[in-house]
PAFI-547960 format. One record per residue (C-alpha): x, y, z; residue in one letter. Coordinates in steps of 0.05 Angstrom, whole numbers, padded with zeros to 5 digits, always signed. Example, Ala and Ser with C-alpha at 12.3 -4.5 7.8 and 13.67 -1.06 7.14 Angstrom:
% PAFI-547960
+00246-00090+00156a;+00273-00021+00143s;
This chain:
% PAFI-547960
+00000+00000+00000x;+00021+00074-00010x;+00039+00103+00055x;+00014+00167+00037x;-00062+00131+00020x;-00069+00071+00075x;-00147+00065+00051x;-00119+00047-00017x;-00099-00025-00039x;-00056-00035-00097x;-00060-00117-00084x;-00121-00154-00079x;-00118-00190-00007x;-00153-00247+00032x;-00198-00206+00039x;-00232-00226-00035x;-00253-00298-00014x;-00238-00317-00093x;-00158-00291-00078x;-00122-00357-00053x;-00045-00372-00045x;-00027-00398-00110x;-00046-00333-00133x;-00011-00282-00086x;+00038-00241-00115x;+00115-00277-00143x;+00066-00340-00156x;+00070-00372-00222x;+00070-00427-00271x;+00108-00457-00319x;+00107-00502-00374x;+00168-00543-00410x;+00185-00603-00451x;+00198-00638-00380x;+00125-00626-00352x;+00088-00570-00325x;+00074-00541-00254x;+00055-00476-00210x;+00092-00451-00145x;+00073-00412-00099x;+00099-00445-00031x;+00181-00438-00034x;+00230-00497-00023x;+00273-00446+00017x;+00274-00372+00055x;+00341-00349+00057x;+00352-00277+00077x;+00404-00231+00039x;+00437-00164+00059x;+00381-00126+00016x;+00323-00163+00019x;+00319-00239+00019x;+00322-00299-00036x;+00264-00356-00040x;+00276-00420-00086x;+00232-00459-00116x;+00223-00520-00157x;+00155-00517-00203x;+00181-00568-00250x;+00229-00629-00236x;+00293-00601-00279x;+00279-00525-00261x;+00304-00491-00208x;+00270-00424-00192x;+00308-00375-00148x;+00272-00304-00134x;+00321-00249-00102x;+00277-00190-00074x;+00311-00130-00051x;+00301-00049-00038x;+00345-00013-00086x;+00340+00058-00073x;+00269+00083-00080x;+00252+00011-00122x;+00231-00054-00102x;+00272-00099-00151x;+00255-00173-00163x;+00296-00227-00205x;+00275-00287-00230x;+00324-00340-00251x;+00296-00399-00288x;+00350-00451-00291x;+00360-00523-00324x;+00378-00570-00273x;+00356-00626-00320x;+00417-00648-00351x;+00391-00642-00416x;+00370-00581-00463x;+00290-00562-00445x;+00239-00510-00480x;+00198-00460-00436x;+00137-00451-00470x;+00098-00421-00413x;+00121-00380-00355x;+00069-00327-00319x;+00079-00302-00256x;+00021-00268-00219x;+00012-00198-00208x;-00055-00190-00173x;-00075-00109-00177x;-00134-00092-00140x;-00171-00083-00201x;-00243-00104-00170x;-00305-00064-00156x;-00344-00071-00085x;-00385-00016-00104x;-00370+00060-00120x;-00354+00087-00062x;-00304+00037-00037x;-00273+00031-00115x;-00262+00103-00113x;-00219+00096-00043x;-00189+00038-00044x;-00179+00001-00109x;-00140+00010-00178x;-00141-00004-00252x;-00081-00040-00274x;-00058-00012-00341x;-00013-00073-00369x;+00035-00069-00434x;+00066-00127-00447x;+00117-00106-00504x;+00179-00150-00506x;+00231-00118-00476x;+00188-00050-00479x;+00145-00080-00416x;+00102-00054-00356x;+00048-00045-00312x;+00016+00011-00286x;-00031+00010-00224x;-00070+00081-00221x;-00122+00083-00166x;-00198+00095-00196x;-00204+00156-00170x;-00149+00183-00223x;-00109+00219-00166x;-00045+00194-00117x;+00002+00156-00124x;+00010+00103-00182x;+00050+00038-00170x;+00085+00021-00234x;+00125-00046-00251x;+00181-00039-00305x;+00221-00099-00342x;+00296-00078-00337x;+00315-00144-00364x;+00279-00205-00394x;+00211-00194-00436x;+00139-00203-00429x;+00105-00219-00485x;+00028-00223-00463x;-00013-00229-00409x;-00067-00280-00387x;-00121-00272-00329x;-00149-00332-00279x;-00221-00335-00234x;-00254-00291-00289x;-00317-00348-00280x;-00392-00344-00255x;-00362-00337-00182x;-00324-00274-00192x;-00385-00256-00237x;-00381-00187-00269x;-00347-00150-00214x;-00279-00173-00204x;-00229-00159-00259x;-00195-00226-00238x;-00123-00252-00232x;-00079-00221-00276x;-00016-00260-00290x;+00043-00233-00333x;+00067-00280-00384x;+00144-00284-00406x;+00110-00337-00460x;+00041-00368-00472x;+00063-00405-00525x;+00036-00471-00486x;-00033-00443-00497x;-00031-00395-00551x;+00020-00391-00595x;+00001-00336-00639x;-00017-00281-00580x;+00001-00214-00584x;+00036-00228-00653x;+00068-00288-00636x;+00096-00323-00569x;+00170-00352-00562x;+00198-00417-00547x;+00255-00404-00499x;+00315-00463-00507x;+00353-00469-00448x;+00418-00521-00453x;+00439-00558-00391x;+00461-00518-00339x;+00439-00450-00376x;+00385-00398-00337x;+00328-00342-00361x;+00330-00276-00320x;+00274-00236-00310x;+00285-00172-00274x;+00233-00125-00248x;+00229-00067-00200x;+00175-00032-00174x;+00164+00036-00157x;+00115+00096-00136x;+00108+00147-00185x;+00062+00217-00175x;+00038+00220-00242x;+00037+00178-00307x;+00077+00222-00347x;+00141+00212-00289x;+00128+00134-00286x;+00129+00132-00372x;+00192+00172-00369x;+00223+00122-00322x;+00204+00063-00369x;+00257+00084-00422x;+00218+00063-00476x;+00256+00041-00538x;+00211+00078-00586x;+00163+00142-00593x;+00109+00137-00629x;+00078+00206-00659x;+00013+00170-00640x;-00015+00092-00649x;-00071+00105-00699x;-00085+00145-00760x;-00136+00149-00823x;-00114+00112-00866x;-00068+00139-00929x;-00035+00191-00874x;+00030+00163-00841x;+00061+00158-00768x;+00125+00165-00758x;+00165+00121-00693x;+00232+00158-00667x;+00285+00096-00656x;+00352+00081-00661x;+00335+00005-00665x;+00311-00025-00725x;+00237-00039-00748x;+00208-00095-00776x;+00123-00083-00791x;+00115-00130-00851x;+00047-00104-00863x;+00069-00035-00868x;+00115+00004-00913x;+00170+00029-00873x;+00206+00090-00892x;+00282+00113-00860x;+00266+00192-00840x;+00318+00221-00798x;+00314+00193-00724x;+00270+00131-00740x;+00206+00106-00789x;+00159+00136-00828x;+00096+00089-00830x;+00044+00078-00877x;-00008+00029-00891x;-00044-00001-00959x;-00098-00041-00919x;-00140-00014-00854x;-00131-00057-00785x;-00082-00065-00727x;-00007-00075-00752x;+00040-00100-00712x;+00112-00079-00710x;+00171-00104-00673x;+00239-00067-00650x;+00309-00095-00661x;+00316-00090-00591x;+00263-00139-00569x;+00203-00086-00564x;+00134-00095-00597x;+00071-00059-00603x;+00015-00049-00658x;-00014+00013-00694x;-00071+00014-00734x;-00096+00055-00795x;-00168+00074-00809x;-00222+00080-00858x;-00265+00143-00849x;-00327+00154-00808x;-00367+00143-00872x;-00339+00085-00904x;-00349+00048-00843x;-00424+00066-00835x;-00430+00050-00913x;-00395-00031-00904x;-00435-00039-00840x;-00508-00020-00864x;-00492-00060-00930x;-00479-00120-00887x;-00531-00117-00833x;-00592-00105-00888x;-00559-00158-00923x;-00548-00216-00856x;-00576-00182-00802x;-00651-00170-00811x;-00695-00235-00792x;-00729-00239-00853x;-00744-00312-00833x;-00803-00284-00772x;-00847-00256-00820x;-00892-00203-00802x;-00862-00146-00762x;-00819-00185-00727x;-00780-00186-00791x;-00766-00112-00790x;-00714-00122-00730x;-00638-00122-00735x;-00612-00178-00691x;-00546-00206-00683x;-00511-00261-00734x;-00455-00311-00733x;-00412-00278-00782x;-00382-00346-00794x;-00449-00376-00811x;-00490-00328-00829x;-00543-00346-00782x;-00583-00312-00733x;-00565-00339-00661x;-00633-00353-00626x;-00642-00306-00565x;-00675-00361-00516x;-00685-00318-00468x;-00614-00285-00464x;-00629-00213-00458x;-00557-00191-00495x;-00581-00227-00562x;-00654-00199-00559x;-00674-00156-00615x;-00677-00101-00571x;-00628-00048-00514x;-00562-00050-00536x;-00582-00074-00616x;-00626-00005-00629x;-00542+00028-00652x;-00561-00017-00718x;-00624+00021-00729x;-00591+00087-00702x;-00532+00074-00752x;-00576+00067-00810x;-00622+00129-00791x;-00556+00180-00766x;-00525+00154-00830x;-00582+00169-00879x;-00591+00237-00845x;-00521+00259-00858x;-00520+00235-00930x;-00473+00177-00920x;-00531+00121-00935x;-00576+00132-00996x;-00655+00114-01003x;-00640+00046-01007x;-00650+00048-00929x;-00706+00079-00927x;-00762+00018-00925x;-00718-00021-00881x;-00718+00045-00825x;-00799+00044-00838x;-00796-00036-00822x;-00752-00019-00755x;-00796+00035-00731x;-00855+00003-00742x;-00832-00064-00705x;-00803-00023-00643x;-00865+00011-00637x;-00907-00052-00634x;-00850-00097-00594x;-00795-00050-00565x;-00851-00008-00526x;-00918-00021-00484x;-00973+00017-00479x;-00947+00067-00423x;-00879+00078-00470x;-00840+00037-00422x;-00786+00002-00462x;-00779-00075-00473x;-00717-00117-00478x;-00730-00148-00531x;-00800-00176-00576x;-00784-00241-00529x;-00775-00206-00460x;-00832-00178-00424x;-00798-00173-00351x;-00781-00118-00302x;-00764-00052-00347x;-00698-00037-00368x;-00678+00030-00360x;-00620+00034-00402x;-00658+00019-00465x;-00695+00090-00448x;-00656+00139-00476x;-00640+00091-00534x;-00700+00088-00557x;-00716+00156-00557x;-00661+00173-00591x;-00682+00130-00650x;-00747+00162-00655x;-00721+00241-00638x;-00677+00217-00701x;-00732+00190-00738x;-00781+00256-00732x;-00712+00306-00762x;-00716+00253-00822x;-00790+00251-00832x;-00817+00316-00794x;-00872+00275-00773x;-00885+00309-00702x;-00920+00245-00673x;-00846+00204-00676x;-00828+00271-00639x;-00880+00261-00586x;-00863+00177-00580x;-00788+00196-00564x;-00816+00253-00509x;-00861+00204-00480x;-00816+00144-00476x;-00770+00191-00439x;-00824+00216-00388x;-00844+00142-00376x;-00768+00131-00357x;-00764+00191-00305x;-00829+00159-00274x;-00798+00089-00265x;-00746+00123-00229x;-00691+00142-00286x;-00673+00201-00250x;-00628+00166-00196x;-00594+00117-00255x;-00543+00140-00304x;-00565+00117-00359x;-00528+00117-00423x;-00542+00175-00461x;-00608+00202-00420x;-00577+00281-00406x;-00567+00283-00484x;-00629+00259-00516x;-00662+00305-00454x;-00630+00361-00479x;-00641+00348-00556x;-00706+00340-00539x;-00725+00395-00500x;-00690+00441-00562x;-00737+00416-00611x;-00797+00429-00567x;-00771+00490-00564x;-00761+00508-00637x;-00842+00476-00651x;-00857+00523-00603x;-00873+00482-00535x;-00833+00523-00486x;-00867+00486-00424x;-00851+00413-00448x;-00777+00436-00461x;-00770+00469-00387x;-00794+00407-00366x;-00746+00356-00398x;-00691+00403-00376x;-00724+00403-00300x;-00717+00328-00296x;-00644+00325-00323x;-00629+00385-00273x;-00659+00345-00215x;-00622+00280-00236x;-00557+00327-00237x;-00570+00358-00167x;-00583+00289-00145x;-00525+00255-00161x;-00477+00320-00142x;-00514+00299-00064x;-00492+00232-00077x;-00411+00244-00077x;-00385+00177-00094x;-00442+00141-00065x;-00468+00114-00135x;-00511+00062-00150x;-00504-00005-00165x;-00533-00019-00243x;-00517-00084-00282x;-00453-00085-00249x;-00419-00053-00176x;-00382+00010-00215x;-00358+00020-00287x;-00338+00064-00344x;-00408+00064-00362x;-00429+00090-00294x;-00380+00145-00293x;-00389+00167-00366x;-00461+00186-00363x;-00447+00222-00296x;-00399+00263-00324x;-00443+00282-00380x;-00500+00298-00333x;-00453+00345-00297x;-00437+00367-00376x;-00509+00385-00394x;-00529+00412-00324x;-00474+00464-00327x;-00489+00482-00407x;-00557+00491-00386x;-00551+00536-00328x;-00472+00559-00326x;-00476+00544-00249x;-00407+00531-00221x;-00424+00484-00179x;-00446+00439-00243x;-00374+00452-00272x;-00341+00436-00201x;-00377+00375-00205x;-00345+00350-00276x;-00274+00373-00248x;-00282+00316-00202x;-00318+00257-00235x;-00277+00265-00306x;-00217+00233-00266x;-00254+00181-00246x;-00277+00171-00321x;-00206+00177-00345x;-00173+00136-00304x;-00207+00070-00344x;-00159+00083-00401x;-00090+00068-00396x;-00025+00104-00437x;+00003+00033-00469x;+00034+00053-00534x;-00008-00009-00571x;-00069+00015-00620x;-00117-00025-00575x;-00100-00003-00512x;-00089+00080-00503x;-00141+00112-00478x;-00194+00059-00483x;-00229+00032-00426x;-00224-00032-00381x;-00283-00076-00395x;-00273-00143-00373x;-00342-00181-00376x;-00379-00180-00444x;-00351-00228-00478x;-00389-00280-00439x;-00454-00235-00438x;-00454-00212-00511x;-00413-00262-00547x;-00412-00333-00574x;-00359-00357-00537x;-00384-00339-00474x;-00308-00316-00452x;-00295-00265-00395x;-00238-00222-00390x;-00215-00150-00420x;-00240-00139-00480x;-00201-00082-00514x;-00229-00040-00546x;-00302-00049-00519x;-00350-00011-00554x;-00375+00038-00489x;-00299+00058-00493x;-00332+00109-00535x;-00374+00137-00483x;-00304+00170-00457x;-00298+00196-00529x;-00366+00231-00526x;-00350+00257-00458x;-00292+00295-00481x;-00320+00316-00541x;-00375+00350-00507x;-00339+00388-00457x;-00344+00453-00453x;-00283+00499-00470x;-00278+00529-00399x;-00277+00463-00370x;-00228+00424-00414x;-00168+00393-00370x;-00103+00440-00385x;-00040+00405-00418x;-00082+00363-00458x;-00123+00357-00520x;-00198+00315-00512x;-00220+00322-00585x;-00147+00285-00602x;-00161+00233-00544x;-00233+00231-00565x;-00216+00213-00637x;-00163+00163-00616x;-00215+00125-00573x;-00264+00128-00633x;-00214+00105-00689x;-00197+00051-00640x;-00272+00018-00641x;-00258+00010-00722x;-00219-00044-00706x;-00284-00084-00695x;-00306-00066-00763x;-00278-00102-00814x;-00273-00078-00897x;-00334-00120-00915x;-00382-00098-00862x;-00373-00161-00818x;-00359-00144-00748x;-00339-00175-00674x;-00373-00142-00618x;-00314-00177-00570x;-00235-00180-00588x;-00217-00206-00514x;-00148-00193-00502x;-00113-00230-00453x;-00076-00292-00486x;-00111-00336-00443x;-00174-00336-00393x;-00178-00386-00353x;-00131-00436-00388x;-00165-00421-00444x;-00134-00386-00507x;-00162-00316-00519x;-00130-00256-00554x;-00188-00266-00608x;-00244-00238-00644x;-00315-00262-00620x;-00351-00289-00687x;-00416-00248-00665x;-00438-00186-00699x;-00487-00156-00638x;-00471-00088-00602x;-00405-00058-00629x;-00436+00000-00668x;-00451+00045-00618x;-00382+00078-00630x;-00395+00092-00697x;-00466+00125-00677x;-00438+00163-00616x;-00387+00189-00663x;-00439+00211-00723x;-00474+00242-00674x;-00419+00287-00656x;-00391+00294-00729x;-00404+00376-00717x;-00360+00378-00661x;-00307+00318-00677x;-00294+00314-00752x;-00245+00263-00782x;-00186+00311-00794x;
């Protein structure tokens, strides 16, 4: 723990019944030719002048000694993995566990006591960086001074530790065992009779990120990880550069990069250090691929009726339409409206031509008979008729709001008004709700220009008494699907956002001064196209996917919800030294990843090499949820453009 925050725990302790001893921190596994095994429980304690050395043996033929020792301000730690065989051996697994406190008991207690773990496992370019959630004190940050780590995979991410518990993370010399092709590729290290593998560590406290990224000595600077594609980014190195799927041009000091296909490209260092960049299509030509392919595999033509008018998920390997049996993340409804919001956003901005047009009259008419009862409350899903969902609110409304500026037709107007005012009466004003203090405020604006001055002044009433509501609450937020998330904090600090645009109050823009950290701090700096800026979300690949596989996935489509944040802040209140539209667009250009050329899309690429045992660092086959980036960012096209 930092001395100079006791309350905050960098570690995850006994006190998380899931956290056992094989797991504690300096644990591990390997795996060789001779056998595999894990250690935990050393074979000898013998003290040294700095600090003291523990031995192990995880495999017969290994020996494992661990020196730990206080080197200046630094805790340093060095592995040596050595043949004792007799003969020559292969590692082709070796993780030893590093469990951050990356779990969430609820808001409140996240905020004081626990810590996202920012990981980048980069070769030789390698570290860890443990920031607490409330994006202010001390950071803990692990640097490789020698050795590599070349992924990283994460244990007890099951149905006990559930949704709320980041798990075990574990940093991985090699996963090769288990995944050979992770994170571009994962070595075999040969080790003759009598030879050893060092890994060597240290561990220190740093007050911000930028002193803890200076301290890494990274190999490389990158002018940034992503770009549109045909532009070029340029990496300052003295070591050579090998990117096979990019061209690679000498400019004084390093690389110029460019790219003749979009997607995530990896490169590797001379040195031993590896990341990825990526390269974009625009805004447009993404919307274009993605509403060719969902009117083409994605509308359940098979129902009949208006059922058929929906847009539900597919198995982009199959083509077919996974039946929802009565799991709510495959409905035809909540998070699957961005398909009908992409299609309407798009043909409003001129990006989708009248080709659309019948298939937007098919979705409108179906959500109005299926997606909404009587009272405008909104539905799941045609299939789920259960306790209201107030997430699916705002959504909603938003589709129709966008459906009356395409048609004029007042009465779509008046559905997206009422299905708001149904929300606020089931209680929507103490739940942050995705996107509720927008729509609110779009809204009340067009009541305003059709000349309805009292139903705008009451729209913006209920978002101002949701605002003063949660600025009473402090950190004391509620529980939704999960304890505490991006997706909690995000449409908090937009609240603040609206509250303050719509009155100027300071206490509004005191309030986003202190929550935006707390948004922030879900992104990490890794210098690896998937990874800066973009969110921790560790869970919906098992809720939203086919596999049904936990852990991070990176990037997560609600990593856009930062973007929007950012983009909508006001001028007054933008954080100094930095630039949000820049962050904004990165975190946007990231969620292209998940789109691919021909319109096909994943709505999980989990990261870790391995959950579980089992090998990750893939795409999910399921087209579902992922567009919501690409309608969060037409929607702010005035304020963000592509250049």
């Amino acid at each position: 723990m930092d001395p100079d925050a006791p309350q905050r725990r960098f570690l995850l302790s006994d006190a998380q019944d899931w956290h056992t001893a094989p797991h504690r921190w300096g644990s591990g596994h390997l795996v060789t030719t001779l056998g595999g095994g894990r250690w935990h429980t050393p074979a000898s304690v013998t003290p040294t002048p700095a600090g003291v050395r523990v031995a192990f043996a995880p495999v017969a033929g290994v020996r494992l000694d661990v020196e730990r020792e206080v080197v200046g301000d630094a805790f340093v730690e060095t592995h040596t993995f050595t043949n004792v065989s007799g003969r020559p051996l292969t590692i082709e697994g070796l993780g030893i566990q590093t469990p951050f406190h990356d779990a969430y008991a609820d808001a409140a207690t996240s905020l004081a006591s626990a810590v996202h773990a920012h990981l980048f496992t980069g070769g030789t370019w390698a570290w860890a960086l443990a920031e607490p959630m409330a994006g202010s004190g001390r950071r803990l940050g692990l640097i490789v001074r020698e050795g590599a780590l070349h992924a990283y995979s994460v244990e007890s991410r099951n149905q006990n530790t559930f949704s709320n518990a980041r798990g075990h993370l574990v940093l991985q010399v090699t996963d090769r065992a288990r995944n050979p092709d992770a994170f571009g590729g994962q070595p075999a290290l040969d080790l003759d009779a009598g030879a050893a593998y060092r890994l060597v560590w240290e561990s220190a406290w740093y007050d911000d990120r930028e002193a803890f990224l200076a301290a890494t000595a990274a190999p490389g600077a990158l002018s940034d990880v992503r770009a549109p594609l045909g532009s070029a980014l340029t990496l300052l190195t003295e070591q050579e550069v090998d990117a096979p799927t990019l061209r690679v041009e000498p400019i004084p000091g390093g690389r110029r990069l460019t790219a003749c296909e979009p997607g995530v490209h990896p490169i590797r260092l001379g040195g031993g250090g590896r990341t990825a960049v990526q390269f974009c299509p625009t805004l447009p030509e993404a919307v274009a691929a993605r509403a060719r392919y969902m009117l083409a595999h994605q509308r359940p033509v098979e129902r009949g009726g208006l059922l058929a008018g929906a847009l539900v998920p597919v198995d982009t390997r199959t083509g077919l339409h996974p039946d929802d049996d009565n799991w709510s993340d495959w409905s035809d409804g909540s998070e699957r409206t961005c398909m009908a919001l992409l299609l309407q956003v798009g043909r409003r901005l001129g990006w989708l031509d009248a080709s659309v047009e019948p298939a937007l009259d098919a979705w409108t008419a179906f959500a109005r008979a299926h997606l909404l009862d009587e009272a405008f409350t909104a539905r799941r899903g045609s299939n789920h008729r259960g306790e209201p969902r107030l997430y699916d609110s705002p959504w909603l409304a938003r589709f129709f709001l966008e459906r009356h500026r395409a048609t004029g037709e007042t009465e779509h107007l008046r559905v997206a008004t009422a299905i708001i005012e149904r929300a606020f009466a089931l209680g929507v004003e103490k739940f942050l709700a995705i996107g509720l203090a927008e729509v609110c405020q779009d809204l009340a604006a067009r009541w305003d220009d059709l000349g309805d001055p009292d139903r705008a002044a009451a729209l913006r009433a209920s978002i101002l008494a949701s605002a003063d509501h949660f600025e009473r609450a402090g950190t004391a937020l509620p529980a939704h699907e999960v304890n505490y998330e991006q997706s909690i904090a995000a449409p908090l600090v937009n609240l603040f956002i609206t509250a303050y645009e719509l009155t100027g109050e300071p206490r509004y823009a005191a309030a986003v001064d202190q929550t935006l950290p707390w948004l922030l701090s879900f992104g990490g700096p890794q210098p690896h196209a998937r990874l800066r800026d973009v969110g921790i979300r560790h869970w919906d690949g098992y809720w939203f996917g086919l596999h049904r596989q936990w852990g991070d996935v990176f990037p997560h489509h609600w990593s856009a919800l930062t973007a929007n944040a950012l983009a909508r802040l006001p001028r007054d209140l933008r954080p100094a030294g930095t630039d949000p539209d820049a962050v904004a667009l990165g975190i946007l250009r990231a969620n292209l990843a998940n789109v691919h050329a021909d319109g096909s899309a994943t709505c999980a690429f989990v990261f870790p090499s391995a959950v579980d045992q089992m090998p990750a660092h893939r795409e999910d086959p399921l087209a579902n949820d992922q567009d919501w980036p690409l309608v969060l960012w037409m929607l702010l096209f005035d304020r963000l453009p592509e250049a």
